[in-house]
C-alpha positions as a Markdown table, in Angstrom:
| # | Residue | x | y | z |
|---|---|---|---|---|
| 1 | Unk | 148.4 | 190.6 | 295.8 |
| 2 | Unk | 145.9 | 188.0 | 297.5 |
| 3 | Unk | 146.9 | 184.6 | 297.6 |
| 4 | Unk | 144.4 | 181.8 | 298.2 |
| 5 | Unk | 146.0 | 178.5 | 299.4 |
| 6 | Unk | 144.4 | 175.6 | 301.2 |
| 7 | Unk | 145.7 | 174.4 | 304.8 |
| 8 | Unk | 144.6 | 172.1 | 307.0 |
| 9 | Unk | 144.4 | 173.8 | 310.2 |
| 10 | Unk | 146.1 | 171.3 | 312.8 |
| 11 | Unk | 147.1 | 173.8 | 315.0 |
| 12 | Unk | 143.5 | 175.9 | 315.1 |
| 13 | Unk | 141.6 | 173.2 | 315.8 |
| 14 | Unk | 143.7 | 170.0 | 316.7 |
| 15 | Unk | 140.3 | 167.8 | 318.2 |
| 16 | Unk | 138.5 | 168.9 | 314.8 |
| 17 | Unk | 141.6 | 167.8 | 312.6 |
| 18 | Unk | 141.7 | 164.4 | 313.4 |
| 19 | Unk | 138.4 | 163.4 | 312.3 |
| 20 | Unk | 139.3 | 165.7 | 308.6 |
| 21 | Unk | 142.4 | 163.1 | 308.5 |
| 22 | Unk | 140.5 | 160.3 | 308.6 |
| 23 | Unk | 138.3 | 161.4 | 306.5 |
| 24 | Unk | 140.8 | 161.8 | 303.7 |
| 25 | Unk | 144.1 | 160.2 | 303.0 |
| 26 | Unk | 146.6 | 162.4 | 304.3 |
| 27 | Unk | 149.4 | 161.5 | 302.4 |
| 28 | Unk | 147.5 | 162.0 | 299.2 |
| 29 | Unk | 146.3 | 165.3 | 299.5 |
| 30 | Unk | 149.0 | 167.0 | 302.5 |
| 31 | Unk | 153.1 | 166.8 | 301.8 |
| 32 | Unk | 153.6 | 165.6 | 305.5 |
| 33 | Unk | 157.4 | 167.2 | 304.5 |
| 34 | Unk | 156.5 | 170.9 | 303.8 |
| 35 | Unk | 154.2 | 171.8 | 307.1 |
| 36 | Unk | 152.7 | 175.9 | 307.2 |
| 37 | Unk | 152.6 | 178.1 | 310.4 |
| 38 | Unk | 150.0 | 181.2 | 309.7 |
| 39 | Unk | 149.9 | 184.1 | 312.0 |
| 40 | Unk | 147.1 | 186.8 | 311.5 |
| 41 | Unk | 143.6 | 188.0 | 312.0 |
| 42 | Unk | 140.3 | 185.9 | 310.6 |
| 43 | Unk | 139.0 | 187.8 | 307.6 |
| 44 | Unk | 136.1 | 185.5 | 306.9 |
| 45 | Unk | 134.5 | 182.4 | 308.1 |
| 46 | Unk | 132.4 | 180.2 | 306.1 |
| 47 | Unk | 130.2 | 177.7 | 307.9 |
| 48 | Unk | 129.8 | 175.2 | 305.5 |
| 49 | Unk | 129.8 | 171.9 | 305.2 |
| 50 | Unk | 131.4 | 169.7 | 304.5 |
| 51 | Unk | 133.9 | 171.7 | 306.1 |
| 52 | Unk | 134.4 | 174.9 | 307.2 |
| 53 | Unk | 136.7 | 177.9 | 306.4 |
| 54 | Unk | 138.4 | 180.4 | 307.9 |
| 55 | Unk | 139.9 | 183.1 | 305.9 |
| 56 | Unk | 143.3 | 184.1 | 307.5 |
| 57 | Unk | 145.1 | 187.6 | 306.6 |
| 58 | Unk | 149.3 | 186.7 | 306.8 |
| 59 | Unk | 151.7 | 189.3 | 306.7 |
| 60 | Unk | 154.9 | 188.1 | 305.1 |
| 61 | Unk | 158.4 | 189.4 | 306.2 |
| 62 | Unk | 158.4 | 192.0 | 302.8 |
| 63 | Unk | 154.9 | 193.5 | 304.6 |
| 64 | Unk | 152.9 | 192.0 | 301.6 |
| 65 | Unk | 149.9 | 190.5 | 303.0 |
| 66 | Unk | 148.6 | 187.0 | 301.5 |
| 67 | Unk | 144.9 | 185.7 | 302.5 |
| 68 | Unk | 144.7 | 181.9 | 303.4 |
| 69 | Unk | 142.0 | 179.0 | 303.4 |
| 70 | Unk | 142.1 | 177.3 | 306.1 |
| 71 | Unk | 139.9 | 173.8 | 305.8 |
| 72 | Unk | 138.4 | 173.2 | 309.6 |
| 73 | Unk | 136.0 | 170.0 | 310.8 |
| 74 | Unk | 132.8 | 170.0 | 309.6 |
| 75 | Unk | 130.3 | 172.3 | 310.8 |
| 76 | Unk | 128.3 | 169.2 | 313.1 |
| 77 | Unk | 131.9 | 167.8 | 314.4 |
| 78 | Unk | 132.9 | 171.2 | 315.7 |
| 79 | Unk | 129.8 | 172.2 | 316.9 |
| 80 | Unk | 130.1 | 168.7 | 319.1 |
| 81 | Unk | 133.2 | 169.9 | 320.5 |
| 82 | Unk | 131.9 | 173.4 | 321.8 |
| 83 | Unk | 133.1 | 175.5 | 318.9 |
| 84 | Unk | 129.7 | 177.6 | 317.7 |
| 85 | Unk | 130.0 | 180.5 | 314.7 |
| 86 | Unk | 130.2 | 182.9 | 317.7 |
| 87 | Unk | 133.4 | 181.6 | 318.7 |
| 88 | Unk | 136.0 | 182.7 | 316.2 |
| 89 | Unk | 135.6 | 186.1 | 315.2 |
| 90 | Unk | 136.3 | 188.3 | 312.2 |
| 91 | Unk | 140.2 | 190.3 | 313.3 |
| 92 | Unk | 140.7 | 187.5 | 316.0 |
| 93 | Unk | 144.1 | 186.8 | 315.7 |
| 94 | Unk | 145.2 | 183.0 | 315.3 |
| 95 | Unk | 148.2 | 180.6 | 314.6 |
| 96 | Unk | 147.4 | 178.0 | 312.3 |
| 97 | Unk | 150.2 | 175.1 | 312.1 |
| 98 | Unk | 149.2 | 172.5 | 308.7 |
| 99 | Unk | 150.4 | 171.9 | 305.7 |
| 100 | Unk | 149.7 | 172.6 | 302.4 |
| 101 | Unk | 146.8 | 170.7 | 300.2 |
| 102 | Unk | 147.9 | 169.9 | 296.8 |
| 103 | Unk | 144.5 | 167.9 | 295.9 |
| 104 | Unk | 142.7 | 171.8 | 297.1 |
| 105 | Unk | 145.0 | 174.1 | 295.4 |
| 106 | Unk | 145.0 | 171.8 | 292.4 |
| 107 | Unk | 141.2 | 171.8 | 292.4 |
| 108 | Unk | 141.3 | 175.7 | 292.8 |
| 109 | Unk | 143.8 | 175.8 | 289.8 |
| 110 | Unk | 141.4 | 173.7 | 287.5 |
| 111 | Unk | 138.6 | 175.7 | 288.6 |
| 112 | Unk | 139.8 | 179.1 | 288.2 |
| 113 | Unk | 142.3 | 179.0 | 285.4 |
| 114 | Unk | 142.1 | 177.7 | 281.2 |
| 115 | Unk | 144.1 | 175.0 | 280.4 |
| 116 | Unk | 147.0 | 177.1 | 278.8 |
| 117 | Unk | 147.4 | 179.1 | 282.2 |
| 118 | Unk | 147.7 | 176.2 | 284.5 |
| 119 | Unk | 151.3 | 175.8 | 286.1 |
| 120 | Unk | 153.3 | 172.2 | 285.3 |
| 121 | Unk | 155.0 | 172.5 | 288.2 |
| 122 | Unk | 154.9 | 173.6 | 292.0 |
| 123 | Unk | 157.8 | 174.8 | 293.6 |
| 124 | Unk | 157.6 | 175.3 | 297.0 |
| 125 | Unk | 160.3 | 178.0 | 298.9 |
| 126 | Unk | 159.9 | 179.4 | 302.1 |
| 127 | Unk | 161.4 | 182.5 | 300.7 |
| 128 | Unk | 162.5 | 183.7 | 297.8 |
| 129 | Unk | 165.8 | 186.0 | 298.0 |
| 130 | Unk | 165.4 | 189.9 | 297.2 |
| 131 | Unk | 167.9 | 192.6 | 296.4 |
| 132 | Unk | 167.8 | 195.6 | 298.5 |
| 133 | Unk | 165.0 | 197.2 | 296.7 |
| 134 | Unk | 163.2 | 194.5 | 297.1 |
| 135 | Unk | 163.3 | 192.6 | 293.7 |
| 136 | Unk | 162.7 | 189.2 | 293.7 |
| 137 | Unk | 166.5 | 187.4 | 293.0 |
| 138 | Unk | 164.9 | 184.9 | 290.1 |
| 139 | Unk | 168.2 | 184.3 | 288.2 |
| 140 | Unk | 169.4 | 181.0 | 290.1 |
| 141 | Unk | 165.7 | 179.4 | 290.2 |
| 142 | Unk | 165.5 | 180.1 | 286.2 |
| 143 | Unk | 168.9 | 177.7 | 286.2 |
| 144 | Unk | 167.6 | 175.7 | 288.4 |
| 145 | Unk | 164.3 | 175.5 | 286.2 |
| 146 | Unk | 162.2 | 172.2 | 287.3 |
| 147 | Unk | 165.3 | 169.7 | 288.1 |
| 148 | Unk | 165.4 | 168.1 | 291.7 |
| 149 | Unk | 168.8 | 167.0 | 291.8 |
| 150 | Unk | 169.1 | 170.8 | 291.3 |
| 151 | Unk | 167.8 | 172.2 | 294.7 |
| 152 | Unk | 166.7 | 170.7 | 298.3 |
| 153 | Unk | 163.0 | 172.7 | 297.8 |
| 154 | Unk | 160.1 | 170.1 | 296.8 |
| 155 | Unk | 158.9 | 170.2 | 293.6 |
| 156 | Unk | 155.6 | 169.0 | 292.4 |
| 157 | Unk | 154.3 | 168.1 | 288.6 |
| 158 | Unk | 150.8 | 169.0 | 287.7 |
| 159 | Unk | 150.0 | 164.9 | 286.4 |
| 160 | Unk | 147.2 | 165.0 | 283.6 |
| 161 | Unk | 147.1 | 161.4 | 283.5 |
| 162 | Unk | 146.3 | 161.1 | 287.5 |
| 163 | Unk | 145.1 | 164.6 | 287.8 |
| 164 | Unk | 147.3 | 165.7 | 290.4 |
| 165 | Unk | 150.2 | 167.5 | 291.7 |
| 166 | Unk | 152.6 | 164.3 | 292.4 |
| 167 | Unk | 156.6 | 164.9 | 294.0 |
| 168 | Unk | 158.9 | 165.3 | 291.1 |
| 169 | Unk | 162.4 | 162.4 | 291.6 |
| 170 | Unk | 164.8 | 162.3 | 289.2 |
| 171 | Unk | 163.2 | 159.3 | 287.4 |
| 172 | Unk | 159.6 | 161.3 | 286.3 |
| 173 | Unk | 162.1 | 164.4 | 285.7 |
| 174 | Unk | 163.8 | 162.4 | 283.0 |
| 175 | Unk | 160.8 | 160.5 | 281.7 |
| 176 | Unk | 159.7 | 164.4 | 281.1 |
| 177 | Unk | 162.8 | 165.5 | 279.9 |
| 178 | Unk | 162.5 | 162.3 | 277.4 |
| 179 | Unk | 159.4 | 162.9 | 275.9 |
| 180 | Unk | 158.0 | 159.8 | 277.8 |
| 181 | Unk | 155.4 | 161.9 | 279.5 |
| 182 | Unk | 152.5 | 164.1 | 278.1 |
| 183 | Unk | 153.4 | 168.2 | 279.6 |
């Protein structure tokens, strides 16, 4: 199963991050609380601007392997700092150290998916529990369903009105739960 997520990669280029933070408001597109660390070869690079990509293979613990975005500097800043398209190569293994891009993976959502097939709500794990045969435990996150008082993991509502993924509290979890806001 491929995954495409977005990243901002910190750790892969930390010169060429700074500029991409300034650039954009942090807080607004990256949950500062839930950071990424991405170990594997480059699959693909894309030298584009106004930023580039780097397309990283990442083999989780189970041995399935997920392919990452990674958002780098734009093609002119990086180039300024000595990194050329020669200089990262397809199987080159990297660490990337970011965090996740809700504004991105919203935007990929919207672009890629109808309406009816978008997901309300973003829960993000680190791991999800399996049984010996490797089946995913799901029965305690279906109790859990979307309620934060419920679990320490963030939670994020897909907002129609602000068109974004925005941190679900316990107040916006009952204004949903009371009709108050449009699902």
């Amino acid at each position: 199963m491929r995954t495409t997520l977005f990243a901002l990669g910190a750790g892969l280029m930390m010169a060429a991050a700074v500029p991409v933070v300034a650039h954009h408001g942090f807080g607004g597109e990256f949950d500062p609380n839930r950071p990424v660390l991405l170990k594997g070869p480059i699959t693909k690079i894309e030298w584009v601007n106004p930023h580039t990509w780097i397309h990283v293979e990442v083999t989780k613990p189970d041995g399935v392997k997920e392919v990452w975005m990674v958002e780098g500097g734009t093609p002119n800043t990086l180039l300024r700092r000595g990194i050329t398209k020669e200089s990262l190569k397809i199987g080159t293994a990297i660490v990337v150290d970011g965090y996740l891009d809700l504004a991105g993976f919203r935007a990929h959502v919207v672009g890629h998916l109808p309406e009816y097939a978008r997901p309300l709500f973003l829960r993000i794990k680190g791991e999800i529990e399996v049984t010996g045969t490797f089946k995913q435990k799901k029965v305690d996150l279906v109790k859990q369903g979307f309620d934060p008082t419920g679990t320490t993991d963030p939670i994020y509502f897909n907002d129609s009105a602000s068109q974004s993924f925005v941190r679900l509290d316990k107040d916006l979890y009952d204004r949903i739960q009371a009709g108050k806001v449009r699902v």
